[in-house]
N, C-alpha and C positions, 0 to 999 in steps of 0.2 A: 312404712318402709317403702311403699310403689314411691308414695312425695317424696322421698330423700333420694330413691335412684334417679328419678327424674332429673331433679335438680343437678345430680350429679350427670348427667347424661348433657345437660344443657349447659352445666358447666363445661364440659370438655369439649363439648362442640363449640363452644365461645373460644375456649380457648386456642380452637384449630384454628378456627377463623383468625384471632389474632397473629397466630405463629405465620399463618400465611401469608395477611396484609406485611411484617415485619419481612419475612423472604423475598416477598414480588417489591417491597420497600427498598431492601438491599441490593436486589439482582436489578430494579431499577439505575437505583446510583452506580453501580458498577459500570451499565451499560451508558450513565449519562460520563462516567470520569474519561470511559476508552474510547467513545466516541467522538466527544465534542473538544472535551481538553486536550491539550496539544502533550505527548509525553516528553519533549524536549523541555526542558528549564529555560525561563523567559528571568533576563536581570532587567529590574525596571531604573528610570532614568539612565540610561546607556543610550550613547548616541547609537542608530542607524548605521550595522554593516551590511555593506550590499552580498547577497550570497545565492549562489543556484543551491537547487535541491531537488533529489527526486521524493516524490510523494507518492501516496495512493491514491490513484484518482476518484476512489469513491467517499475515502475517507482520510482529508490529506491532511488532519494534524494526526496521523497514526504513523510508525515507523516499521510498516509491516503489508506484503502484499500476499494475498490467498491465492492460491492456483490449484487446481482438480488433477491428478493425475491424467494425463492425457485429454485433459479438460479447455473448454474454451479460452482463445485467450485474456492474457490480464493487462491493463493501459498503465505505463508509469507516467506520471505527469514531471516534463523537468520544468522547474520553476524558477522564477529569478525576485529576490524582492530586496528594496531599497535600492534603487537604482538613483544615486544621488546625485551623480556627475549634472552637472547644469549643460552636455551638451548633448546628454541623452545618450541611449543604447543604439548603436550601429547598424552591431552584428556578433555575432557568438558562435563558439564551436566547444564541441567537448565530447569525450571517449567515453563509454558505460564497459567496465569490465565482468562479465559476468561467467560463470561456470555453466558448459553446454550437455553437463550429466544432468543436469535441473530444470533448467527451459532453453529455450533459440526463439531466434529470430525466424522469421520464415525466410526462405532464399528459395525458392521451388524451382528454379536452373542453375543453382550450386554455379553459380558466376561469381559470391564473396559479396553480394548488394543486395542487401532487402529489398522483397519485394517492396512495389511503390507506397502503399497502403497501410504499412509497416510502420513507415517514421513519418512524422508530420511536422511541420512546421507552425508552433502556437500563434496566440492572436494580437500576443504582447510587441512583438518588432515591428509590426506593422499597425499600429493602434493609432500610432498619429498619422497616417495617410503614405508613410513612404513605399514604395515596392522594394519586393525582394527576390533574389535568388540562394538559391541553398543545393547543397551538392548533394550526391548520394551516399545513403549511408553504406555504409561500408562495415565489413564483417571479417576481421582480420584472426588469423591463430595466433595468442600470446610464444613467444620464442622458448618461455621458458617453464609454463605450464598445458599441458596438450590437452588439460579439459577446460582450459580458459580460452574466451573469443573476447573480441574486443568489439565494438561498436563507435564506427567515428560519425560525426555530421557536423556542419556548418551549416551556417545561414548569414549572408549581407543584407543591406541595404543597398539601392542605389541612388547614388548622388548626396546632394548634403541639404535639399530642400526637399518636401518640407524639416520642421525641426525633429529630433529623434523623441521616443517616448523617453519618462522619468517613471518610477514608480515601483509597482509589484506587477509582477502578469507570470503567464505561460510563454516557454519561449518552445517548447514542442513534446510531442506523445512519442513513446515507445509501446510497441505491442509486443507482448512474452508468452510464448505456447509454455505450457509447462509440460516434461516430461513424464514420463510411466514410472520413475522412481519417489516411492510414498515410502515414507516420511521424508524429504530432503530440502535442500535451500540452500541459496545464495545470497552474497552481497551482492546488488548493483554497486558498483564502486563508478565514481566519477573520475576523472582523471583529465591530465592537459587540457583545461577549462579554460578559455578565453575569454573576453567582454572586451569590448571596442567600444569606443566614443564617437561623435557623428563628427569627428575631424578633420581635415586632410590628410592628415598623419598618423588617424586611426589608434589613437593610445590607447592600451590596457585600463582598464578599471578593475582597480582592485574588491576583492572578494575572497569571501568561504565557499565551503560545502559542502552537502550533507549527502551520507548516501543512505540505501534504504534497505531490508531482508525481501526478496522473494523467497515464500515459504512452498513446499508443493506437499498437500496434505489430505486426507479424505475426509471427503463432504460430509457437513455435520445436518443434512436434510434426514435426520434420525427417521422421521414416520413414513421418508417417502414419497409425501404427499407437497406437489405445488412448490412452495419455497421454501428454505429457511426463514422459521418465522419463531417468535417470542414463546411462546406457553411450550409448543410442542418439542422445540429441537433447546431454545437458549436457555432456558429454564429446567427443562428434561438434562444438560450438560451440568449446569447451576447445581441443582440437587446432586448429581455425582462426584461433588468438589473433593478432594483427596482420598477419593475410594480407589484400591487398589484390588489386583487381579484376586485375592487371597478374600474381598467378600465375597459370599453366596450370592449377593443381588448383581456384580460382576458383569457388565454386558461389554466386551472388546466392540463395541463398534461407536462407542465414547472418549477414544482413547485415540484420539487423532493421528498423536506419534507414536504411537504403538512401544508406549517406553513402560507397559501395567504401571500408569498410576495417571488418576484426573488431575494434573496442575492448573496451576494458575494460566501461565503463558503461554504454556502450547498448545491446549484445550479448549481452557474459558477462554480466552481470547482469541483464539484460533474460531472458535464458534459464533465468539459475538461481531466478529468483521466478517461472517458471512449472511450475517441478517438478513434478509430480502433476497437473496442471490439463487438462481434457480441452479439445482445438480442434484445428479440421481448417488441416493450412497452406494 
């Protein structure tokens, strides 16, 4: 009888073992699909359209940016890629529409122009040697929404020598405080998007574009401790996957959007794009 509990005692610990390799198996792939693959649909044998796009700067095939209630800020990267024109890229401008109940821009003497530090100008317009000038960005109030602000900015080139870049790059960063209101988010919406050619006559190139959610949500640094990191916080969410307020094991501070119940979207991946990221919960 002790030999048969035994075995049975070594069976079930065998079998923890397996269930768990199978978990950290799955919560692996999960973390390899959101992080690395792109969640836009890619059509193959399609020619090359030139298109900006905001991204996340930490994680830019994701359509999603994290931000802490009143928490540090967060970098949108805008991007430009296939730039096919054979006279190359000039110069660019374009408006980011965002909701000011969710984040801002900093303007710390409310003059309507981010501070300098705020907007940058990426490394892509100028990659083949030309210089450039770019204006300020500018922080306007939408006419016909009052918790909407607008964000404009340009950037030229000067002269037509040397030749302009072709290609994919950064054409600049935005920085976004995020607000005191948790759970909330916005679109960056793009808008009046320009691209110029290295012309005399400065034509348009044509283009898409994509915009992106900033989310403002609370920090999934579950233990506390150092960062969001894998075993403690992204796995500790992982195992909560569709538990709602109504089990006994029940912990609200798993529950990012505070909607009682662990989903997919708002949770698990609300957690696993802040892997590494330091914030106190």
């Amino acid at each position: 009888m002790h030999k048969f509990t035994w075995k049975l005692s070594k069976l079930a610990f065998l079998k923890s073992k397996v269930m768990f390799g199978l978990f950290l198996a799955i919560s692996l792939s999960l973390l390899t699909f959101f992080l690395i693959l792109p969640f836009s649909s890619q059509t193959l044998a399609q020619a090359p359209q030139t298109k900006i796009s905001l991204t996340n700067k930490d994680y830019p095939t994701t359509n999603l940016i994290i931000g802490y209630p009143n928490g540090n800020e967060v970098t949108a990267l805008i991007k430009v890629s296939d730039v096919t024109d054979t006279d190359g890229l000039a110069g660019f401008a374009f408006k980011i529409g965002f909701d000011k109940t969710t984040v801002s821009v900093v303007d710390n003497n409310n003059d309507g122009i981010a501070d300098q530090d705020k907007v940058q100008i990426g490394s892509f317009l100028t990659s083949s040697g030309k210089q450039s000038a770019c204006s300020d960005a500018f922080l306007d109030k939408d006419l016909t929404n009052p918790n909407k602000i607008w964000l404009t900015y340009s950037c030229v080139t000067l002269g037509l020598t040397p030749s302009a870049p072709t290609g994919s790059g950064n054409l600049a960063t935005v920085k976004f405080k995020p607000g005191p209101n948790s759970p909330s988010e916005t679109i960056l919406t793009l808008a009046e998007t320009e691209l110029v050619d290295n012309t005399q006559s400065a034509n348009l190139i044509a283009h898409t574009t994509q915009n992106i959610t900033l989310a403002v949500m609370k920090c999934a640094n579950f233990d506390g401790v150092g960062v969001v990191d894998l075993f403690n916080d992204i796995l500790g969410e992982l195992g909560r996957w569709n538990m709602t307020s109504s089990n006994p094991l029940w912990d609200p501070k798993y529950d990012l959007d505070n909607n009682g119940n662990i989903d997919l979207f708002n949770d698990i991946i609300g957690t696993i794009l802040q892997w590494n990221m330091e914030c106190t919960p």
